[in-house]
C-alpha positions as CSV (number, residue, x, y, z in Angstrom):
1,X,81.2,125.1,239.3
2,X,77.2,125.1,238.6
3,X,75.6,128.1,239.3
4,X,72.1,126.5,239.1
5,X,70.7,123.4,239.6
6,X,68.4,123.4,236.5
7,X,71.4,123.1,233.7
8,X,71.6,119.6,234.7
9,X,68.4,118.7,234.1
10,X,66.9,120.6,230.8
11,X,68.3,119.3,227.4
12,X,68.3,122.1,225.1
13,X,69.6,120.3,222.1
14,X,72.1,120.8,219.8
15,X,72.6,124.1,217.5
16,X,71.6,121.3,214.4
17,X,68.3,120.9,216.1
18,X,67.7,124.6,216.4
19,X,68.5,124.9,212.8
20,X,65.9,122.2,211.5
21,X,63.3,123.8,214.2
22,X,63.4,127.1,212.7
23,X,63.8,126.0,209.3
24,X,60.7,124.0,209.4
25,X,59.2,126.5,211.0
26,X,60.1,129.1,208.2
27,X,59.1,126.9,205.1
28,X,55.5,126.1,206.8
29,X,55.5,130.0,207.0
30,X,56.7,130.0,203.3
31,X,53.9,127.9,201.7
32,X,51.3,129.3,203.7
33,X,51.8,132.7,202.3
34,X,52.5,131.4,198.9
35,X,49.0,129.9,199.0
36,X,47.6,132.9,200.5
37,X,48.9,135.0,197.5
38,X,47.9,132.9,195.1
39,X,44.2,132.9,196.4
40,X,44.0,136.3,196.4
41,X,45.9,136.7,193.0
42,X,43.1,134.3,191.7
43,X,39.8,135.8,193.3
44,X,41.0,139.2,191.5
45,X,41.5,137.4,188.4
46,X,37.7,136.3,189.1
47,X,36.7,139.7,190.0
48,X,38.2,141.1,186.9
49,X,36.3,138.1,184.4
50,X,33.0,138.8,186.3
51,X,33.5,142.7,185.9
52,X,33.7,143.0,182.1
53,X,30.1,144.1,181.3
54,X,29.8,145.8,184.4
55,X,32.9,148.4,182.8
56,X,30.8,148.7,180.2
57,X,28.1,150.6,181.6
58,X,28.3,153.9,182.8
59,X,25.9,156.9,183.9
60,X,26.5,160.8,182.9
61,X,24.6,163.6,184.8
62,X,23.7,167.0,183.0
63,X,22.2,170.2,184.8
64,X,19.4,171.6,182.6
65,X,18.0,174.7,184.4
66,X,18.1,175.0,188.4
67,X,15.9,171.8,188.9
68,X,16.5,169.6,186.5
69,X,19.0,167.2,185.9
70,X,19.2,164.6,182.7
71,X,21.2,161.2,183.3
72,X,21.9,159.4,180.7
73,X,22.6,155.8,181.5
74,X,25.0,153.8,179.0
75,X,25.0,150.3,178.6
76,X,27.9,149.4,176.2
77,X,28.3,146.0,176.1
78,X,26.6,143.1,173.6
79,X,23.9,141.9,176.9
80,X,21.2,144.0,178.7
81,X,21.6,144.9,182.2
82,X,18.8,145.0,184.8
83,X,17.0,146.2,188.0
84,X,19.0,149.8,187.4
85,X,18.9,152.0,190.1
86,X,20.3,155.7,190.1
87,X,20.9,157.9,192.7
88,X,22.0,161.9,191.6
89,X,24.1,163.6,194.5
90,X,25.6,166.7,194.6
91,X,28.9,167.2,195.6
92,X,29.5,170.2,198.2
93,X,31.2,172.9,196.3
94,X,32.5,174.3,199.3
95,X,34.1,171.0,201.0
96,X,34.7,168.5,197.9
97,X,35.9,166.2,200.5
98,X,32.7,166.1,202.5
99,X,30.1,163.2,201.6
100,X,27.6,163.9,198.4
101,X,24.2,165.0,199.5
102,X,21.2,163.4,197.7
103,X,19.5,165.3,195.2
104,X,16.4,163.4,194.8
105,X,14.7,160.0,195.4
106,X,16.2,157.1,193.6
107,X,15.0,156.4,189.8
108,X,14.9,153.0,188.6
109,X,15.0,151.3,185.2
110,X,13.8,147.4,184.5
111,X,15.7,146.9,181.4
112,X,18.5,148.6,179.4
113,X,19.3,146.4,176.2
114,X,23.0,146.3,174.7
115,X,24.6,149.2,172.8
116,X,21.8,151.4,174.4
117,X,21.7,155.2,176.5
118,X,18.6,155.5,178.4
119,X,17.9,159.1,179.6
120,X,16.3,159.3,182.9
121,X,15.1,163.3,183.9
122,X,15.6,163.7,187.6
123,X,13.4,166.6,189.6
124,X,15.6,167.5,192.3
125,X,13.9,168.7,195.9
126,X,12.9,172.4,196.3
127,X,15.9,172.6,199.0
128,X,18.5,172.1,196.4
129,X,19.1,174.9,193.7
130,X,21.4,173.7,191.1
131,X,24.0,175.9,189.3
132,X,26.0,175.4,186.2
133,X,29.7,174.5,188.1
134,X,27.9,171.9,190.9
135,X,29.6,168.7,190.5
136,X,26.9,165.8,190.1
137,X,27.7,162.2,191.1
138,X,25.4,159.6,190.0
139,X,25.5,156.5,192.0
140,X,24.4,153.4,189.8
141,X,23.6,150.1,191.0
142,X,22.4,147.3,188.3
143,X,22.4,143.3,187.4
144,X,24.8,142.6,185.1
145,X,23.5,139.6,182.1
146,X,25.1,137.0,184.4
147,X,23.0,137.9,187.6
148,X,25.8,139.7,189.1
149,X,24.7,142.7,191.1
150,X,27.0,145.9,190.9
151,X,27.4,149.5,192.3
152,X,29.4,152.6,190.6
153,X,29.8,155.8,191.8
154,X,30.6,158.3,189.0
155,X,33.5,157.2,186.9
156,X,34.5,154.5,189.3
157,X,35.7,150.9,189.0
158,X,32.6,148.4,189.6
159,X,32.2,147.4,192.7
160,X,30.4,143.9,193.5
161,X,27.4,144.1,195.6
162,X,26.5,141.8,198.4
């Protein structure tokens, strides 16, 4: 007895057919995330070679007084890095998780050779009064020797720019 009309005219296959369907299916699936993990495993690969000299330079912020702070920038690696540009924010010391407020206009430096610290004294605006225990963050943004352009905030990784 047939309940519908339809059963005799759609093929569905055989349970074999099903079985190569979604096994084709599945290895497609397979290779296409293979590939995809191996792009990404090699972009950070890339990320990590273009990053070296960027590692190697670092800024430090120290309070001298109630308007005064001295950043030293520190360029540790064998090339010069370029176009510098640092920011001094204070972090909140009553809600650390709340965003750094600017200090002061930016400061920029052209050039900082190799195996150099170049001090930069930063006024910061009559609104802010600084106090021994504030937490300074100094945003730095520079060109690394292979025209790579790069942003660190504090002790941070490198970040690539653009």
């Amino acid at each position: 007895m047939n309940w519908s009309s339809i059963q005799d005219v759609i093929d569905w296959g055989t349970v074999p057919d099903w079985f190569g369907a979604v096994g084709s299916i599945a290895s497609v699936l397979f290779v296409y995330l293979g590939l995809r993990r191996e792009i990404r495993a090699r972009r950070n690969d890339d990320l990590r070679i273009r990053a070296t000299q960027a590692r190697l330079v670092s800024a430090v912020a120290e309070i001298r007084g109630t308007s005064v702070l001295r950043v030293g920038v520190a360029n540790e690696s064998d090339a010069p890095v370029l176009d510098v540009v640092v920011l001094a924010r204070l972090v909140p010391p009553d809600d650390p998780d709340a965003p750094p407020v600017g200090l002061a206009a930016a400061k920029q430096v052209r050039r900082i050779p190799g195996h150099d610290v170049h001090d930069l004294f930063v006024t910061v605006a009559a609104e802010h009064r600084l106090r021994p225990a504030d937490t300074v963050l100094v945003d730095l943004t520079f060109t690394d020797h292979d025209g790579n352009r790069w942003h660190r905030i504090g002790a941070g990784q490198p970040e690539p720019v653009g």
